[in-house]
C-alpha positions in Angstrom: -35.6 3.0 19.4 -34.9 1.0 15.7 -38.7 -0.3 14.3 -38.5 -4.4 14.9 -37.2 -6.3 11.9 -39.7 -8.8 10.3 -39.6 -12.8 10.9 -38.6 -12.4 7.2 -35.5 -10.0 7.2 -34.8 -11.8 10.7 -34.0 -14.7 8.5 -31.2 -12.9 7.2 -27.7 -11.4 7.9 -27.4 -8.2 9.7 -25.7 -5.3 7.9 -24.2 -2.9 9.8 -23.2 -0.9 6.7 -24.5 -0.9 3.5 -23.3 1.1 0.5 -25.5 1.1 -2.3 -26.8 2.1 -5.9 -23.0 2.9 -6.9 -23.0 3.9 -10.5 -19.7 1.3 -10.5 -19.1 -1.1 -8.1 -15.2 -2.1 -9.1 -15.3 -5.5 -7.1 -12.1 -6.7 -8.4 -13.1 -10.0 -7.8 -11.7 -12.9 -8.5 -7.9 -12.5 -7.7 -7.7 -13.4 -4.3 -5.6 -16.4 -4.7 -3.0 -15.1 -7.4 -2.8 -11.5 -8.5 -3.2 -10.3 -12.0 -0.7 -10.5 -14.8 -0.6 -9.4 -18.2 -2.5 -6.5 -20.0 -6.0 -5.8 -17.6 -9.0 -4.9 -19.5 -12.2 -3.4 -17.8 -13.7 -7.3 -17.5 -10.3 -8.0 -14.8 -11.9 -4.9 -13.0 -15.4 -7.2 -12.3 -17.0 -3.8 -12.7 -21.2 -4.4 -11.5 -23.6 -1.4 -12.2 -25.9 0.0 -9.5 -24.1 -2.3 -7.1 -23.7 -2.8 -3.4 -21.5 -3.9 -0.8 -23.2 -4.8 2.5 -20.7 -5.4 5.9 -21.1 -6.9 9.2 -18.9 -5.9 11.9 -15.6 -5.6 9.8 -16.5 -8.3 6.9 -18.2 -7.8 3.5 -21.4 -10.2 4.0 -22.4 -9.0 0.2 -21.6 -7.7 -2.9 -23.2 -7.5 -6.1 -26.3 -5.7 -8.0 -27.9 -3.4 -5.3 -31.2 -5.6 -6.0 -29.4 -8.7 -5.3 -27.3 -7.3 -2.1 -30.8 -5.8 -0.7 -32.8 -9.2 -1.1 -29.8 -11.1 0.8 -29.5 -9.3 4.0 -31.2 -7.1 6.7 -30.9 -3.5 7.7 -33.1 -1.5 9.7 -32.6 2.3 11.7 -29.4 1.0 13.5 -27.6 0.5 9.8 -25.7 2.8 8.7 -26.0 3.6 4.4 -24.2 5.4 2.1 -26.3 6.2 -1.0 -23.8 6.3 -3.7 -25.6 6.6 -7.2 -23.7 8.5 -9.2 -20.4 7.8 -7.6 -18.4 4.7 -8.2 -17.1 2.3 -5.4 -13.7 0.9 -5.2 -11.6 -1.3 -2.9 -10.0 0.7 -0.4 -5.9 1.1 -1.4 -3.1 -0.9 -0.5 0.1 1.0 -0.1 2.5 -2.1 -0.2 5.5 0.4 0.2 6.8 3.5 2.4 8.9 5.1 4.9 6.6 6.7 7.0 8.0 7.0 10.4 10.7 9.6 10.2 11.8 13.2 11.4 12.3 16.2 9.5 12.1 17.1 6.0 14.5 17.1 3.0 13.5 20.1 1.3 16.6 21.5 0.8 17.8 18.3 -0.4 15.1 18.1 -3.3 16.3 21.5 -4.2 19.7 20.3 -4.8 19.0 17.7 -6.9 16.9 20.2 -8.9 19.7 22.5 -9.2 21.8 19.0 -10.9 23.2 17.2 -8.0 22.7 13.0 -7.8 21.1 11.1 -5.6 24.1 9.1 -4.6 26.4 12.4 -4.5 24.1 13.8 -1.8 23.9 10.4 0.0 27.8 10.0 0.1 28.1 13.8 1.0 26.3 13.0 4.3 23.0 13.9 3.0 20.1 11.4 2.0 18.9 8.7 4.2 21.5 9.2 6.7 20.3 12.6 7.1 16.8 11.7 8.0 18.6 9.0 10.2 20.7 11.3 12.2 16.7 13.5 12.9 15.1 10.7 13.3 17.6 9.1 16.1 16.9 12.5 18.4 13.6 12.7 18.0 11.5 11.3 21.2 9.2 8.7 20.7 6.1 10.4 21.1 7.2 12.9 18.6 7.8 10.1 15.9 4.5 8.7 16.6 2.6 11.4 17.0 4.1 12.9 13.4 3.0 9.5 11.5 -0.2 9.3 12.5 -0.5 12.6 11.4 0.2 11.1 7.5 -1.1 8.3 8.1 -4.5 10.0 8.6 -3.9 12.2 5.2 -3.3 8.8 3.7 -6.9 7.7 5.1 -8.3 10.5 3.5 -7.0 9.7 -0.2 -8.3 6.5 0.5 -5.7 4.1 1.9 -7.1 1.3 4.6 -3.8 -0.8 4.8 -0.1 0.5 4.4 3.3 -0.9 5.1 5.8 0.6 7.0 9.5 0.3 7.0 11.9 0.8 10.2 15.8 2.0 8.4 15.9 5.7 9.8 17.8 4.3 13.0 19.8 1.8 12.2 21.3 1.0 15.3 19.8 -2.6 17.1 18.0 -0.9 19.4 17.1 1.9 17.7 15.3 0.0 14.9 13.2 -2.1 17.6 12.4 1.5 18.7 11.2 2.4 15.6 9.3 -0.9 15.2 8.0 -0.4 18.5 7.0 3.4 17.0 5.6 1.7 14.4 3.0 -0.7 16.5 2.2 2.5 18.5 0.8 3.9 15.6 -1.6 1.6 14.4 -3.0 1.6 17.4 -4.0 4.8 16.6 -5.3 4.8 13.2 -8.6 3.7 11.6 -6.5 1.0 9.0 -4.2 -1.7 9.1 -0.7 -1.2 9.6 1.7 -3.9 8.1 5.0 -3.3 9.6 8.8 -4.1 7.5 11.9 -4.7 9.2 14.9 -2.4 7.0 17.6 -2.5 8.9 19.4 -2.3 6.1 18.6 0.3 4.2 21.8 2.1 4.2 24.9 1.8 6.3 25.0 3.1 9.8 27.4 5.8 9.9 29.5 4.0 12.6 30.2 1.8 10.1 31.0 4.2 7.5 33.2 2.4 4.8 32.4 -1.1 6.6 28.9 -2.9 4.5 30.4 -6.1 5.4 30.7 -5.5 9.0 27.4 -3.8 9.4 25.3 -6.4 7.3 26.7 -8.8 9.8 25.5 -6.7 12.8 22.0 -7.0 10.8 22.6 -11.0 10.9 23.9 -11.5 13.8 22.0 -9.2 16.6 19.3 -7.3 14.9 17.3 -9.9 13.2 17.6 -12.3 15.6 15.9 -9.9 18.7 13.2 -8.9 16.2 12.4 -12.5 15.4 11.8 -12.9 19.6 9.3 -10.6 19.0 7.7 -11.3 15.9 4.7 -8.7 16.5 6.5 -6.2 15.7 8.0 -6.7 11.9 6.2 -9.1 9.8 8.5 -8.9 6.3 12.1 -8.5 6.1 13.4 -5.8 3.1 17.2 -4.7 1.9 18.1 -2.0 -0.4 20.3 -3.8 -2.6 21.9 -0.8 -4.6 25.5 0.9 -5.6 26.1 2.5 -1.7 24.4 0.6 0.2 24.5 -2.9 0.0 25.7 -5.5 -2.8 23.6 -8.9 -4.0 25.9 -10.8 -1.6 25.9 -9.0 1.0 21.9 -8.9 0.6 21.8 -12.6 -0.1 23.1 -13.2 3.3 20.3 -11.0 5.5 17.8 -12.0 3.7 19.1 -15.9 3.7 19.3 -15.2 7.8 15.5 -13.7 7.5 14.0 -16.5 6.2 15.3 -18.7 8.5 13.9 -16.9 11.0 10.6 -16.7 10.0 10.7 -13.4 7.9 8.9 -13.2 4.6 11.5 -10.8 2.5 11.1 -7.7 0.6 14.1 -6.2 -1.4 14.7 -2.8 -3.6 16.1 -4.1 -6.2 18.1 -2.4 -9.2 16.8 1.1 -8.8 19.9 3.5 -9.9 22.1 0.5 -11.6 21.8 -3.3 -12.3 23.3 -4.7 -9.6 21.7 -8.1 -9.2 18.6 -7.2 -6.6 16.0 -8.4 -9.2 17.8 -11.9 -10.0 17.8 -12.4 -6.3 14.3 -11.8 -5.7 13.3 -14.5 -8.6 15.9 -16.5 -6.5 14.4 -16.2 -3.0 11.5 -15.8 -3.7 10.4 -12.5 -2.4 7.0 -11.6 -1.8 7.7 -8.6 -3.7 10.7 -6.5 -5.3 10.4 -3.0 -5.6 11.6 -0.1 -7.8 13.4 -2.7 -10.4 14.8 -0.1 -13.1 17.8 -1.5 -14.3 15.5 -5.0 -14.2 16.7 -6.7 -17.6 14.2 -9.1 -19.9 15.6 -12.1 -18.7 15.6 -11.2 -15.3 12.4 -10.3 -15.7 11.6 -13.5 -16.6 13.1 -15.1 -14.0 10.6 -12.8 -11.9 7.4 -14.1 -13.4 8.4 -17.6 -12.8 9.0 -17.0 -8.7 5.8 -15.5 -8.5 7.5 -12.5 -7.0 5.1 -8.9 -7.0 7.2 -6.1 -8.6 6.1 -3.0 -6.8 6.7 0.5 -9.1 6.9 3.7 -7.5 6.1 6.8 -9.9 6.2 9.4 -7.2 9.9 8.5 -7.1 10.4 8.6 -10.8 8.7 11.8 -11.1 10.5 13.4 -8.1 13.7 12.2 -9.4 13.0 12.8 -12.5 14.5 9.3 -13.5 15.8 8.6 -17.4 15.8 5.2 -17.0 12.0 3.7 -16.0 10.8 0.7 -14.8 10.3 -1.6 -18.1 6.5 -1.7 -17.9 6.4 -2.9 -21.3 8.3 -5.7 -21.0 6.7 -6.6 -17.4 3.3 -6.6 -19.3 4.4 -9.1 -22.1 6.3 -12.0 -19.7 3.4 -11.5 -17.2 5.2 -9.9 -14.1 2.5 -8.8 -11.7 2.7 -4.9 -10.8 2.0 -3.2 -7.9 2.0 0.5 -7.8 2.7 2.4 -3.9 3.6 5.7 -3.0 6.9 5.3 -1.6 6.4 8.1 0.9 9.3 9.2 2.3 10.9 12.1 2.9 13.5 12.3 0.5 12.6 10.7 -3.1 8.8 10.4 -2.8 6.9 12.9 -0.2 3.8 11.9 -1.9 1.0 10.5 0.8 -1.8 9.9 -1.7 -2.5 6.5 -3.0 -4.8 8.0 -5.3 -2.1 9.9 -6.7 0.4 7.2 -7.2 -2.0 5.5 -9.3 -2.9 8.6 -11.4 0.8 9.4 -11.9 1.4 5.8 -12.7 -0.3 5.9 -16.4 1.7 9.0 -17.9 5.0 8.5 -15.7 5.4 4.7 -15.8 3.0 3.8 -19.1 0.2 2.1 -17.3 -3.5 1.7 -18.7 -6.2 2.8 -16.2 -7.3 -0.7 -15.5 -4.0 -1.4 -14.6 -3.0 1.1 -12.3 -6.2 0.6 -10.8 -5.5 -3.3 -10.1 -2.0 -2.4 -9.6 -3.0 0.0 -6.3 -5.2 -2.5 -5.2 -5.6 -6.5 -5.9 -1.7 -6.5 -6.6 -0.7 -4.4 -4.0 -2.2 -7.3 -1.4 -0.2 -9.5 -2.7 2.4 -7.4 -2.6 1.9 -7.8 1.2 0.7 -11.9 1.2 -2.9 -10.2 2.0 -4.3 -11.0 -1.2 -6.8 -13.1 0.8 -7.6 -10.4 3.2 -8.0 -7.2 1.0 -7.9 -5.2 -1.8 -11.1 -6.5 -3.5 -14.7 -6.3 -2.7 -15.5 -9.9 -2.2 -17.6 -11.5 0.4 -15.3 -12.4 3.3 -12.8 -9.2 3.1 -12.6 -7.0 5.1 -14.7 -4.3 4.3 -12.8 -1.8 3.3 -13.5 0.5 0.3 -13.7 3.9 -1.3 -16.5 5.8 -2.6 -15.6 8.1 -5.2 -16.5 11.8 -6.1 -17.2 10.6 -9.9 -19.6 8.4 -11.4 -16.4 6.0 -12.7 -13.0 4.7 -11.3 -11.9 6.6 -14.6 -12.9 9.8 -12.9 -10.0 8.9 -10.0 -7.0 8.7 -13.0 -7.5 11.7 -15.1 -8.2 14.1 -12.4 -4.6 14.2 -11.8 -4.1 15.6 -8.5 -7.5 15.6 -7.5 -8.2 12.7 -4.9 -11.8 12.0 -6.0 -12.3 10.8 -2.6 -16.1 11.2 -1.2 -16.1 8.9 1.1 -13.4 5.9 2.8 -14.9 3.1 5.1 -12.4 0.7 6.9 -12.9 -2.0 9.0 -16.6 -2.2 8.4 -16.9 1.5 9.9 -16.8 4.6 7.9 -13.6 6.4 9.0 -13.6 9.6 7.0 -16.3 11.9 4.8 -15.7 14.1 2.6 -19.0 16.8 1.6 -21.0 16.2 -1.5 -24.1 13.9 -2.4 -22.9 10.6 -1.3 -22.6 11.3 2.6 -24.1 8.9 4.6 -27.8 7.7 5.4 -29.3 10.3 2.9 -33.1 11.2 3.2 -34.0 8.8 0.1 -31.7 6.0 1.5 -33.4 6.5 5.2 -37.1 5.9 3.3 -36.3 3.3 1.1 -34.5 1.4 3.9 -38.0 1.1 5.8 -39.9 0.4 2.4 -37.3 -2.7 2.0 -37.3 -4.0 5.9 
């Protein structure tokens, strides 16, 4: 039975969880409303040392110097502690962008464009996304679900607690409410939130081979409109606007048709040519546009005015082994806010690892650490309109955050293809533990915790 707490700590909130004596605390505070533009130094990380984060029930009820936290709340036997000294803290990822309910694999197809073949030669030869769609359409639903969840968890483990995920591997009407429906299954079965994306049009059905115009109307016409009846089940609205799939008109007009129905939009925009996707995010007003390497200066500009997220993807560009990069440089200098994601898919990006995509983002895109860090994080919330809810370790989040294997958020970079993941807590609740020194309620922790209530 837990010792009673004293008329003193009684006076005080209840942690459930407390995490504490990190080495870094990396609160990113400070970014809710807006997310961070420009060149990030360590100061935009709100880096405290031998901090704490204290929860209750799925909310961070403190944050700060572990002194401070400690003399702000109560805990007693029932809460649970992490002792992290010597292992920094962070907020748990966002991955703001993936594909993560498919069938099948592309192997073979990755080959091919090792051996020299395009992209876009494989995809008009039959193979690409149509080839994961023509898997995915025979695979039963509890198959799809069952193989998600099965990422999803490796996701959990490299520290993700909220990832979007896009329909597109159907693209039939009711196939991509299937798929949607898939989707909804799976977070109901997974320890994080699950943000779902409508992409219906993501390439042209095969029925429609030849026919954009015609199957962007079926999009308009019948698909968004029964999604929008059921609005639990897709909360943005995305297009790939690209050579082969679908033009800026053509994308204008879904996206016009989303909005109206409630949608908040999402477009890949100019990632093999320039054909217009960026200048019609700035124009719309997308929460974010994504891949954007073709993006010019000046549309650029026009990107940083709308407020629009620009979410870069270096699994892709390292798996595709692009030339031509997203211009990081100039995003920097006219204050373009970056988010980094993994992409996952099963073509372009099979990367899971958020932890990963932000390593890979500072030699394959240019980032500094601080911004790759910020970009995986902060950014990526906005990148999903949840800057309010995550990605920073602020009182009122949800707690959600990652305690790492090293002593410093720097550690998680350079160890390139090492997750530096210890420990991941989501919701409030720690929902995955790796071994080493900072495992939960540790004999020193258990003492001192007494000493303090």
């Amino acid at each position: 039975m837990a010792a009673p707490l004293s008329s003193r700590a009684r006076s005080r909130l209840y942690a459930d969880l407390l995490v504490r004596r990190a080495s870094q605390l990396v609160t990113l505070a400070g970014h809710s409303d807006r997310p961070i533009r420009g060149a990030v130094d360590e100061a935009a990380l709100g880096i405290v040392e031998d901090g704490a984060v204290a929860c209750a029930g799925d909310r961070i009820v403190a944050a700060g110097p572990t002194s401070r936290v400690e003399s702000r709340i109560a805990w007693d036997s029932r809460t649970a502690v992490i002792d992290a000294r010597d292992h920094a803290v962070i907020p748990g990822f966002v991955d703001c962008h993936t594909h993560s309910l498919y069938a099948g694999d592309r192997a073979a197809e990755w080959a091919r464009r090792l051996r020299g073949e395009s992209y876009l030669t494989i995809l008009r030869s039959g193979g690409g996304i149509l080839s994961t769609v023509r898997r995915t359409r025979e695979e039963p639903l509890d198959g799809l679900v069952q193989a998600a969840v099965q990422r999803l968890f490796r996701m959990v483990r490299s520290g993700t607690t909220t990832v979007e995920i896009k329909s597109g591997y159907d693209l039939t009407p009711a196939g991509e409410v299937r798929l949607l429906e898939a989707v909804r299954a799976c977070a109901e079965l997974v320890p994080i939130q699950v943000v779902p994306t409508f992409l219906g049009a993501h390439a042209v059905a095969p029925e429609y081979a030849g026919q954009p115009d015609r199957y962007a109307a079926l999009v308009v016409d019948e698909m968004l409109p029964a999604l929008a009846a059921r609005p639990e089940l897709a909360r943005f609205c995305d297009v790939f606007c690209e050579e082969g799939a679908f033009d800026a008109d053509q994308s204008r007009r879904i996206l016009n048709r989303a909005r109206e129905l409630g949608f908040a939009l999402k477009i890949h925009a100019d990632q093999f040519h320039a054909g217009g996707g960026t200048r019609l995010a700035a124009e719309l007003q997308a929460v974010s546009a994504d891949h954007l390497n073709f993006a010019t200066p000046e549309e650029l500009s026009l990107l940083a005015a709308s407020g629009t997220v620009a979410v870069l993807l270096p699994g892709a560009e390292l798996t595709m082994r692009s030339a031509k990069r997203p211009p990081v440089e100039a995003m920097r200098e006219l204050g373009v806010p970056m988010a980094v994601a993994t992409d996952h898919n099963p073509g372009t990006s099979p990367i899971e690892s958020m932890a990963l995509a932000c390593a890979l983002a500072c030699p394959v895109l240019g980032m500094t650490p601080e911004e790759a860090l910020a970009a995986g994080t902060i950014n990526a919330a906005h990148a999903l309109a949840l800057g309010q809810e995550v990605g920073s370790l602020e009182v009122g989040k949800r707690a959600d955050l990652v305690v790492l294997t090293g002593p410093s958020y720097l550690h998680l970079l350079y160890r390139l293809g090492v997750d530096g993941v210890e420990a991941v807590v989501g919701g409030g609740r720690v929902v995955w533990a790796g071994g080493g020194g900072a495992g939960p309620l540790s004999g020193t922790a258990q003492k001192e915790r007494e000493d303090v209530t």
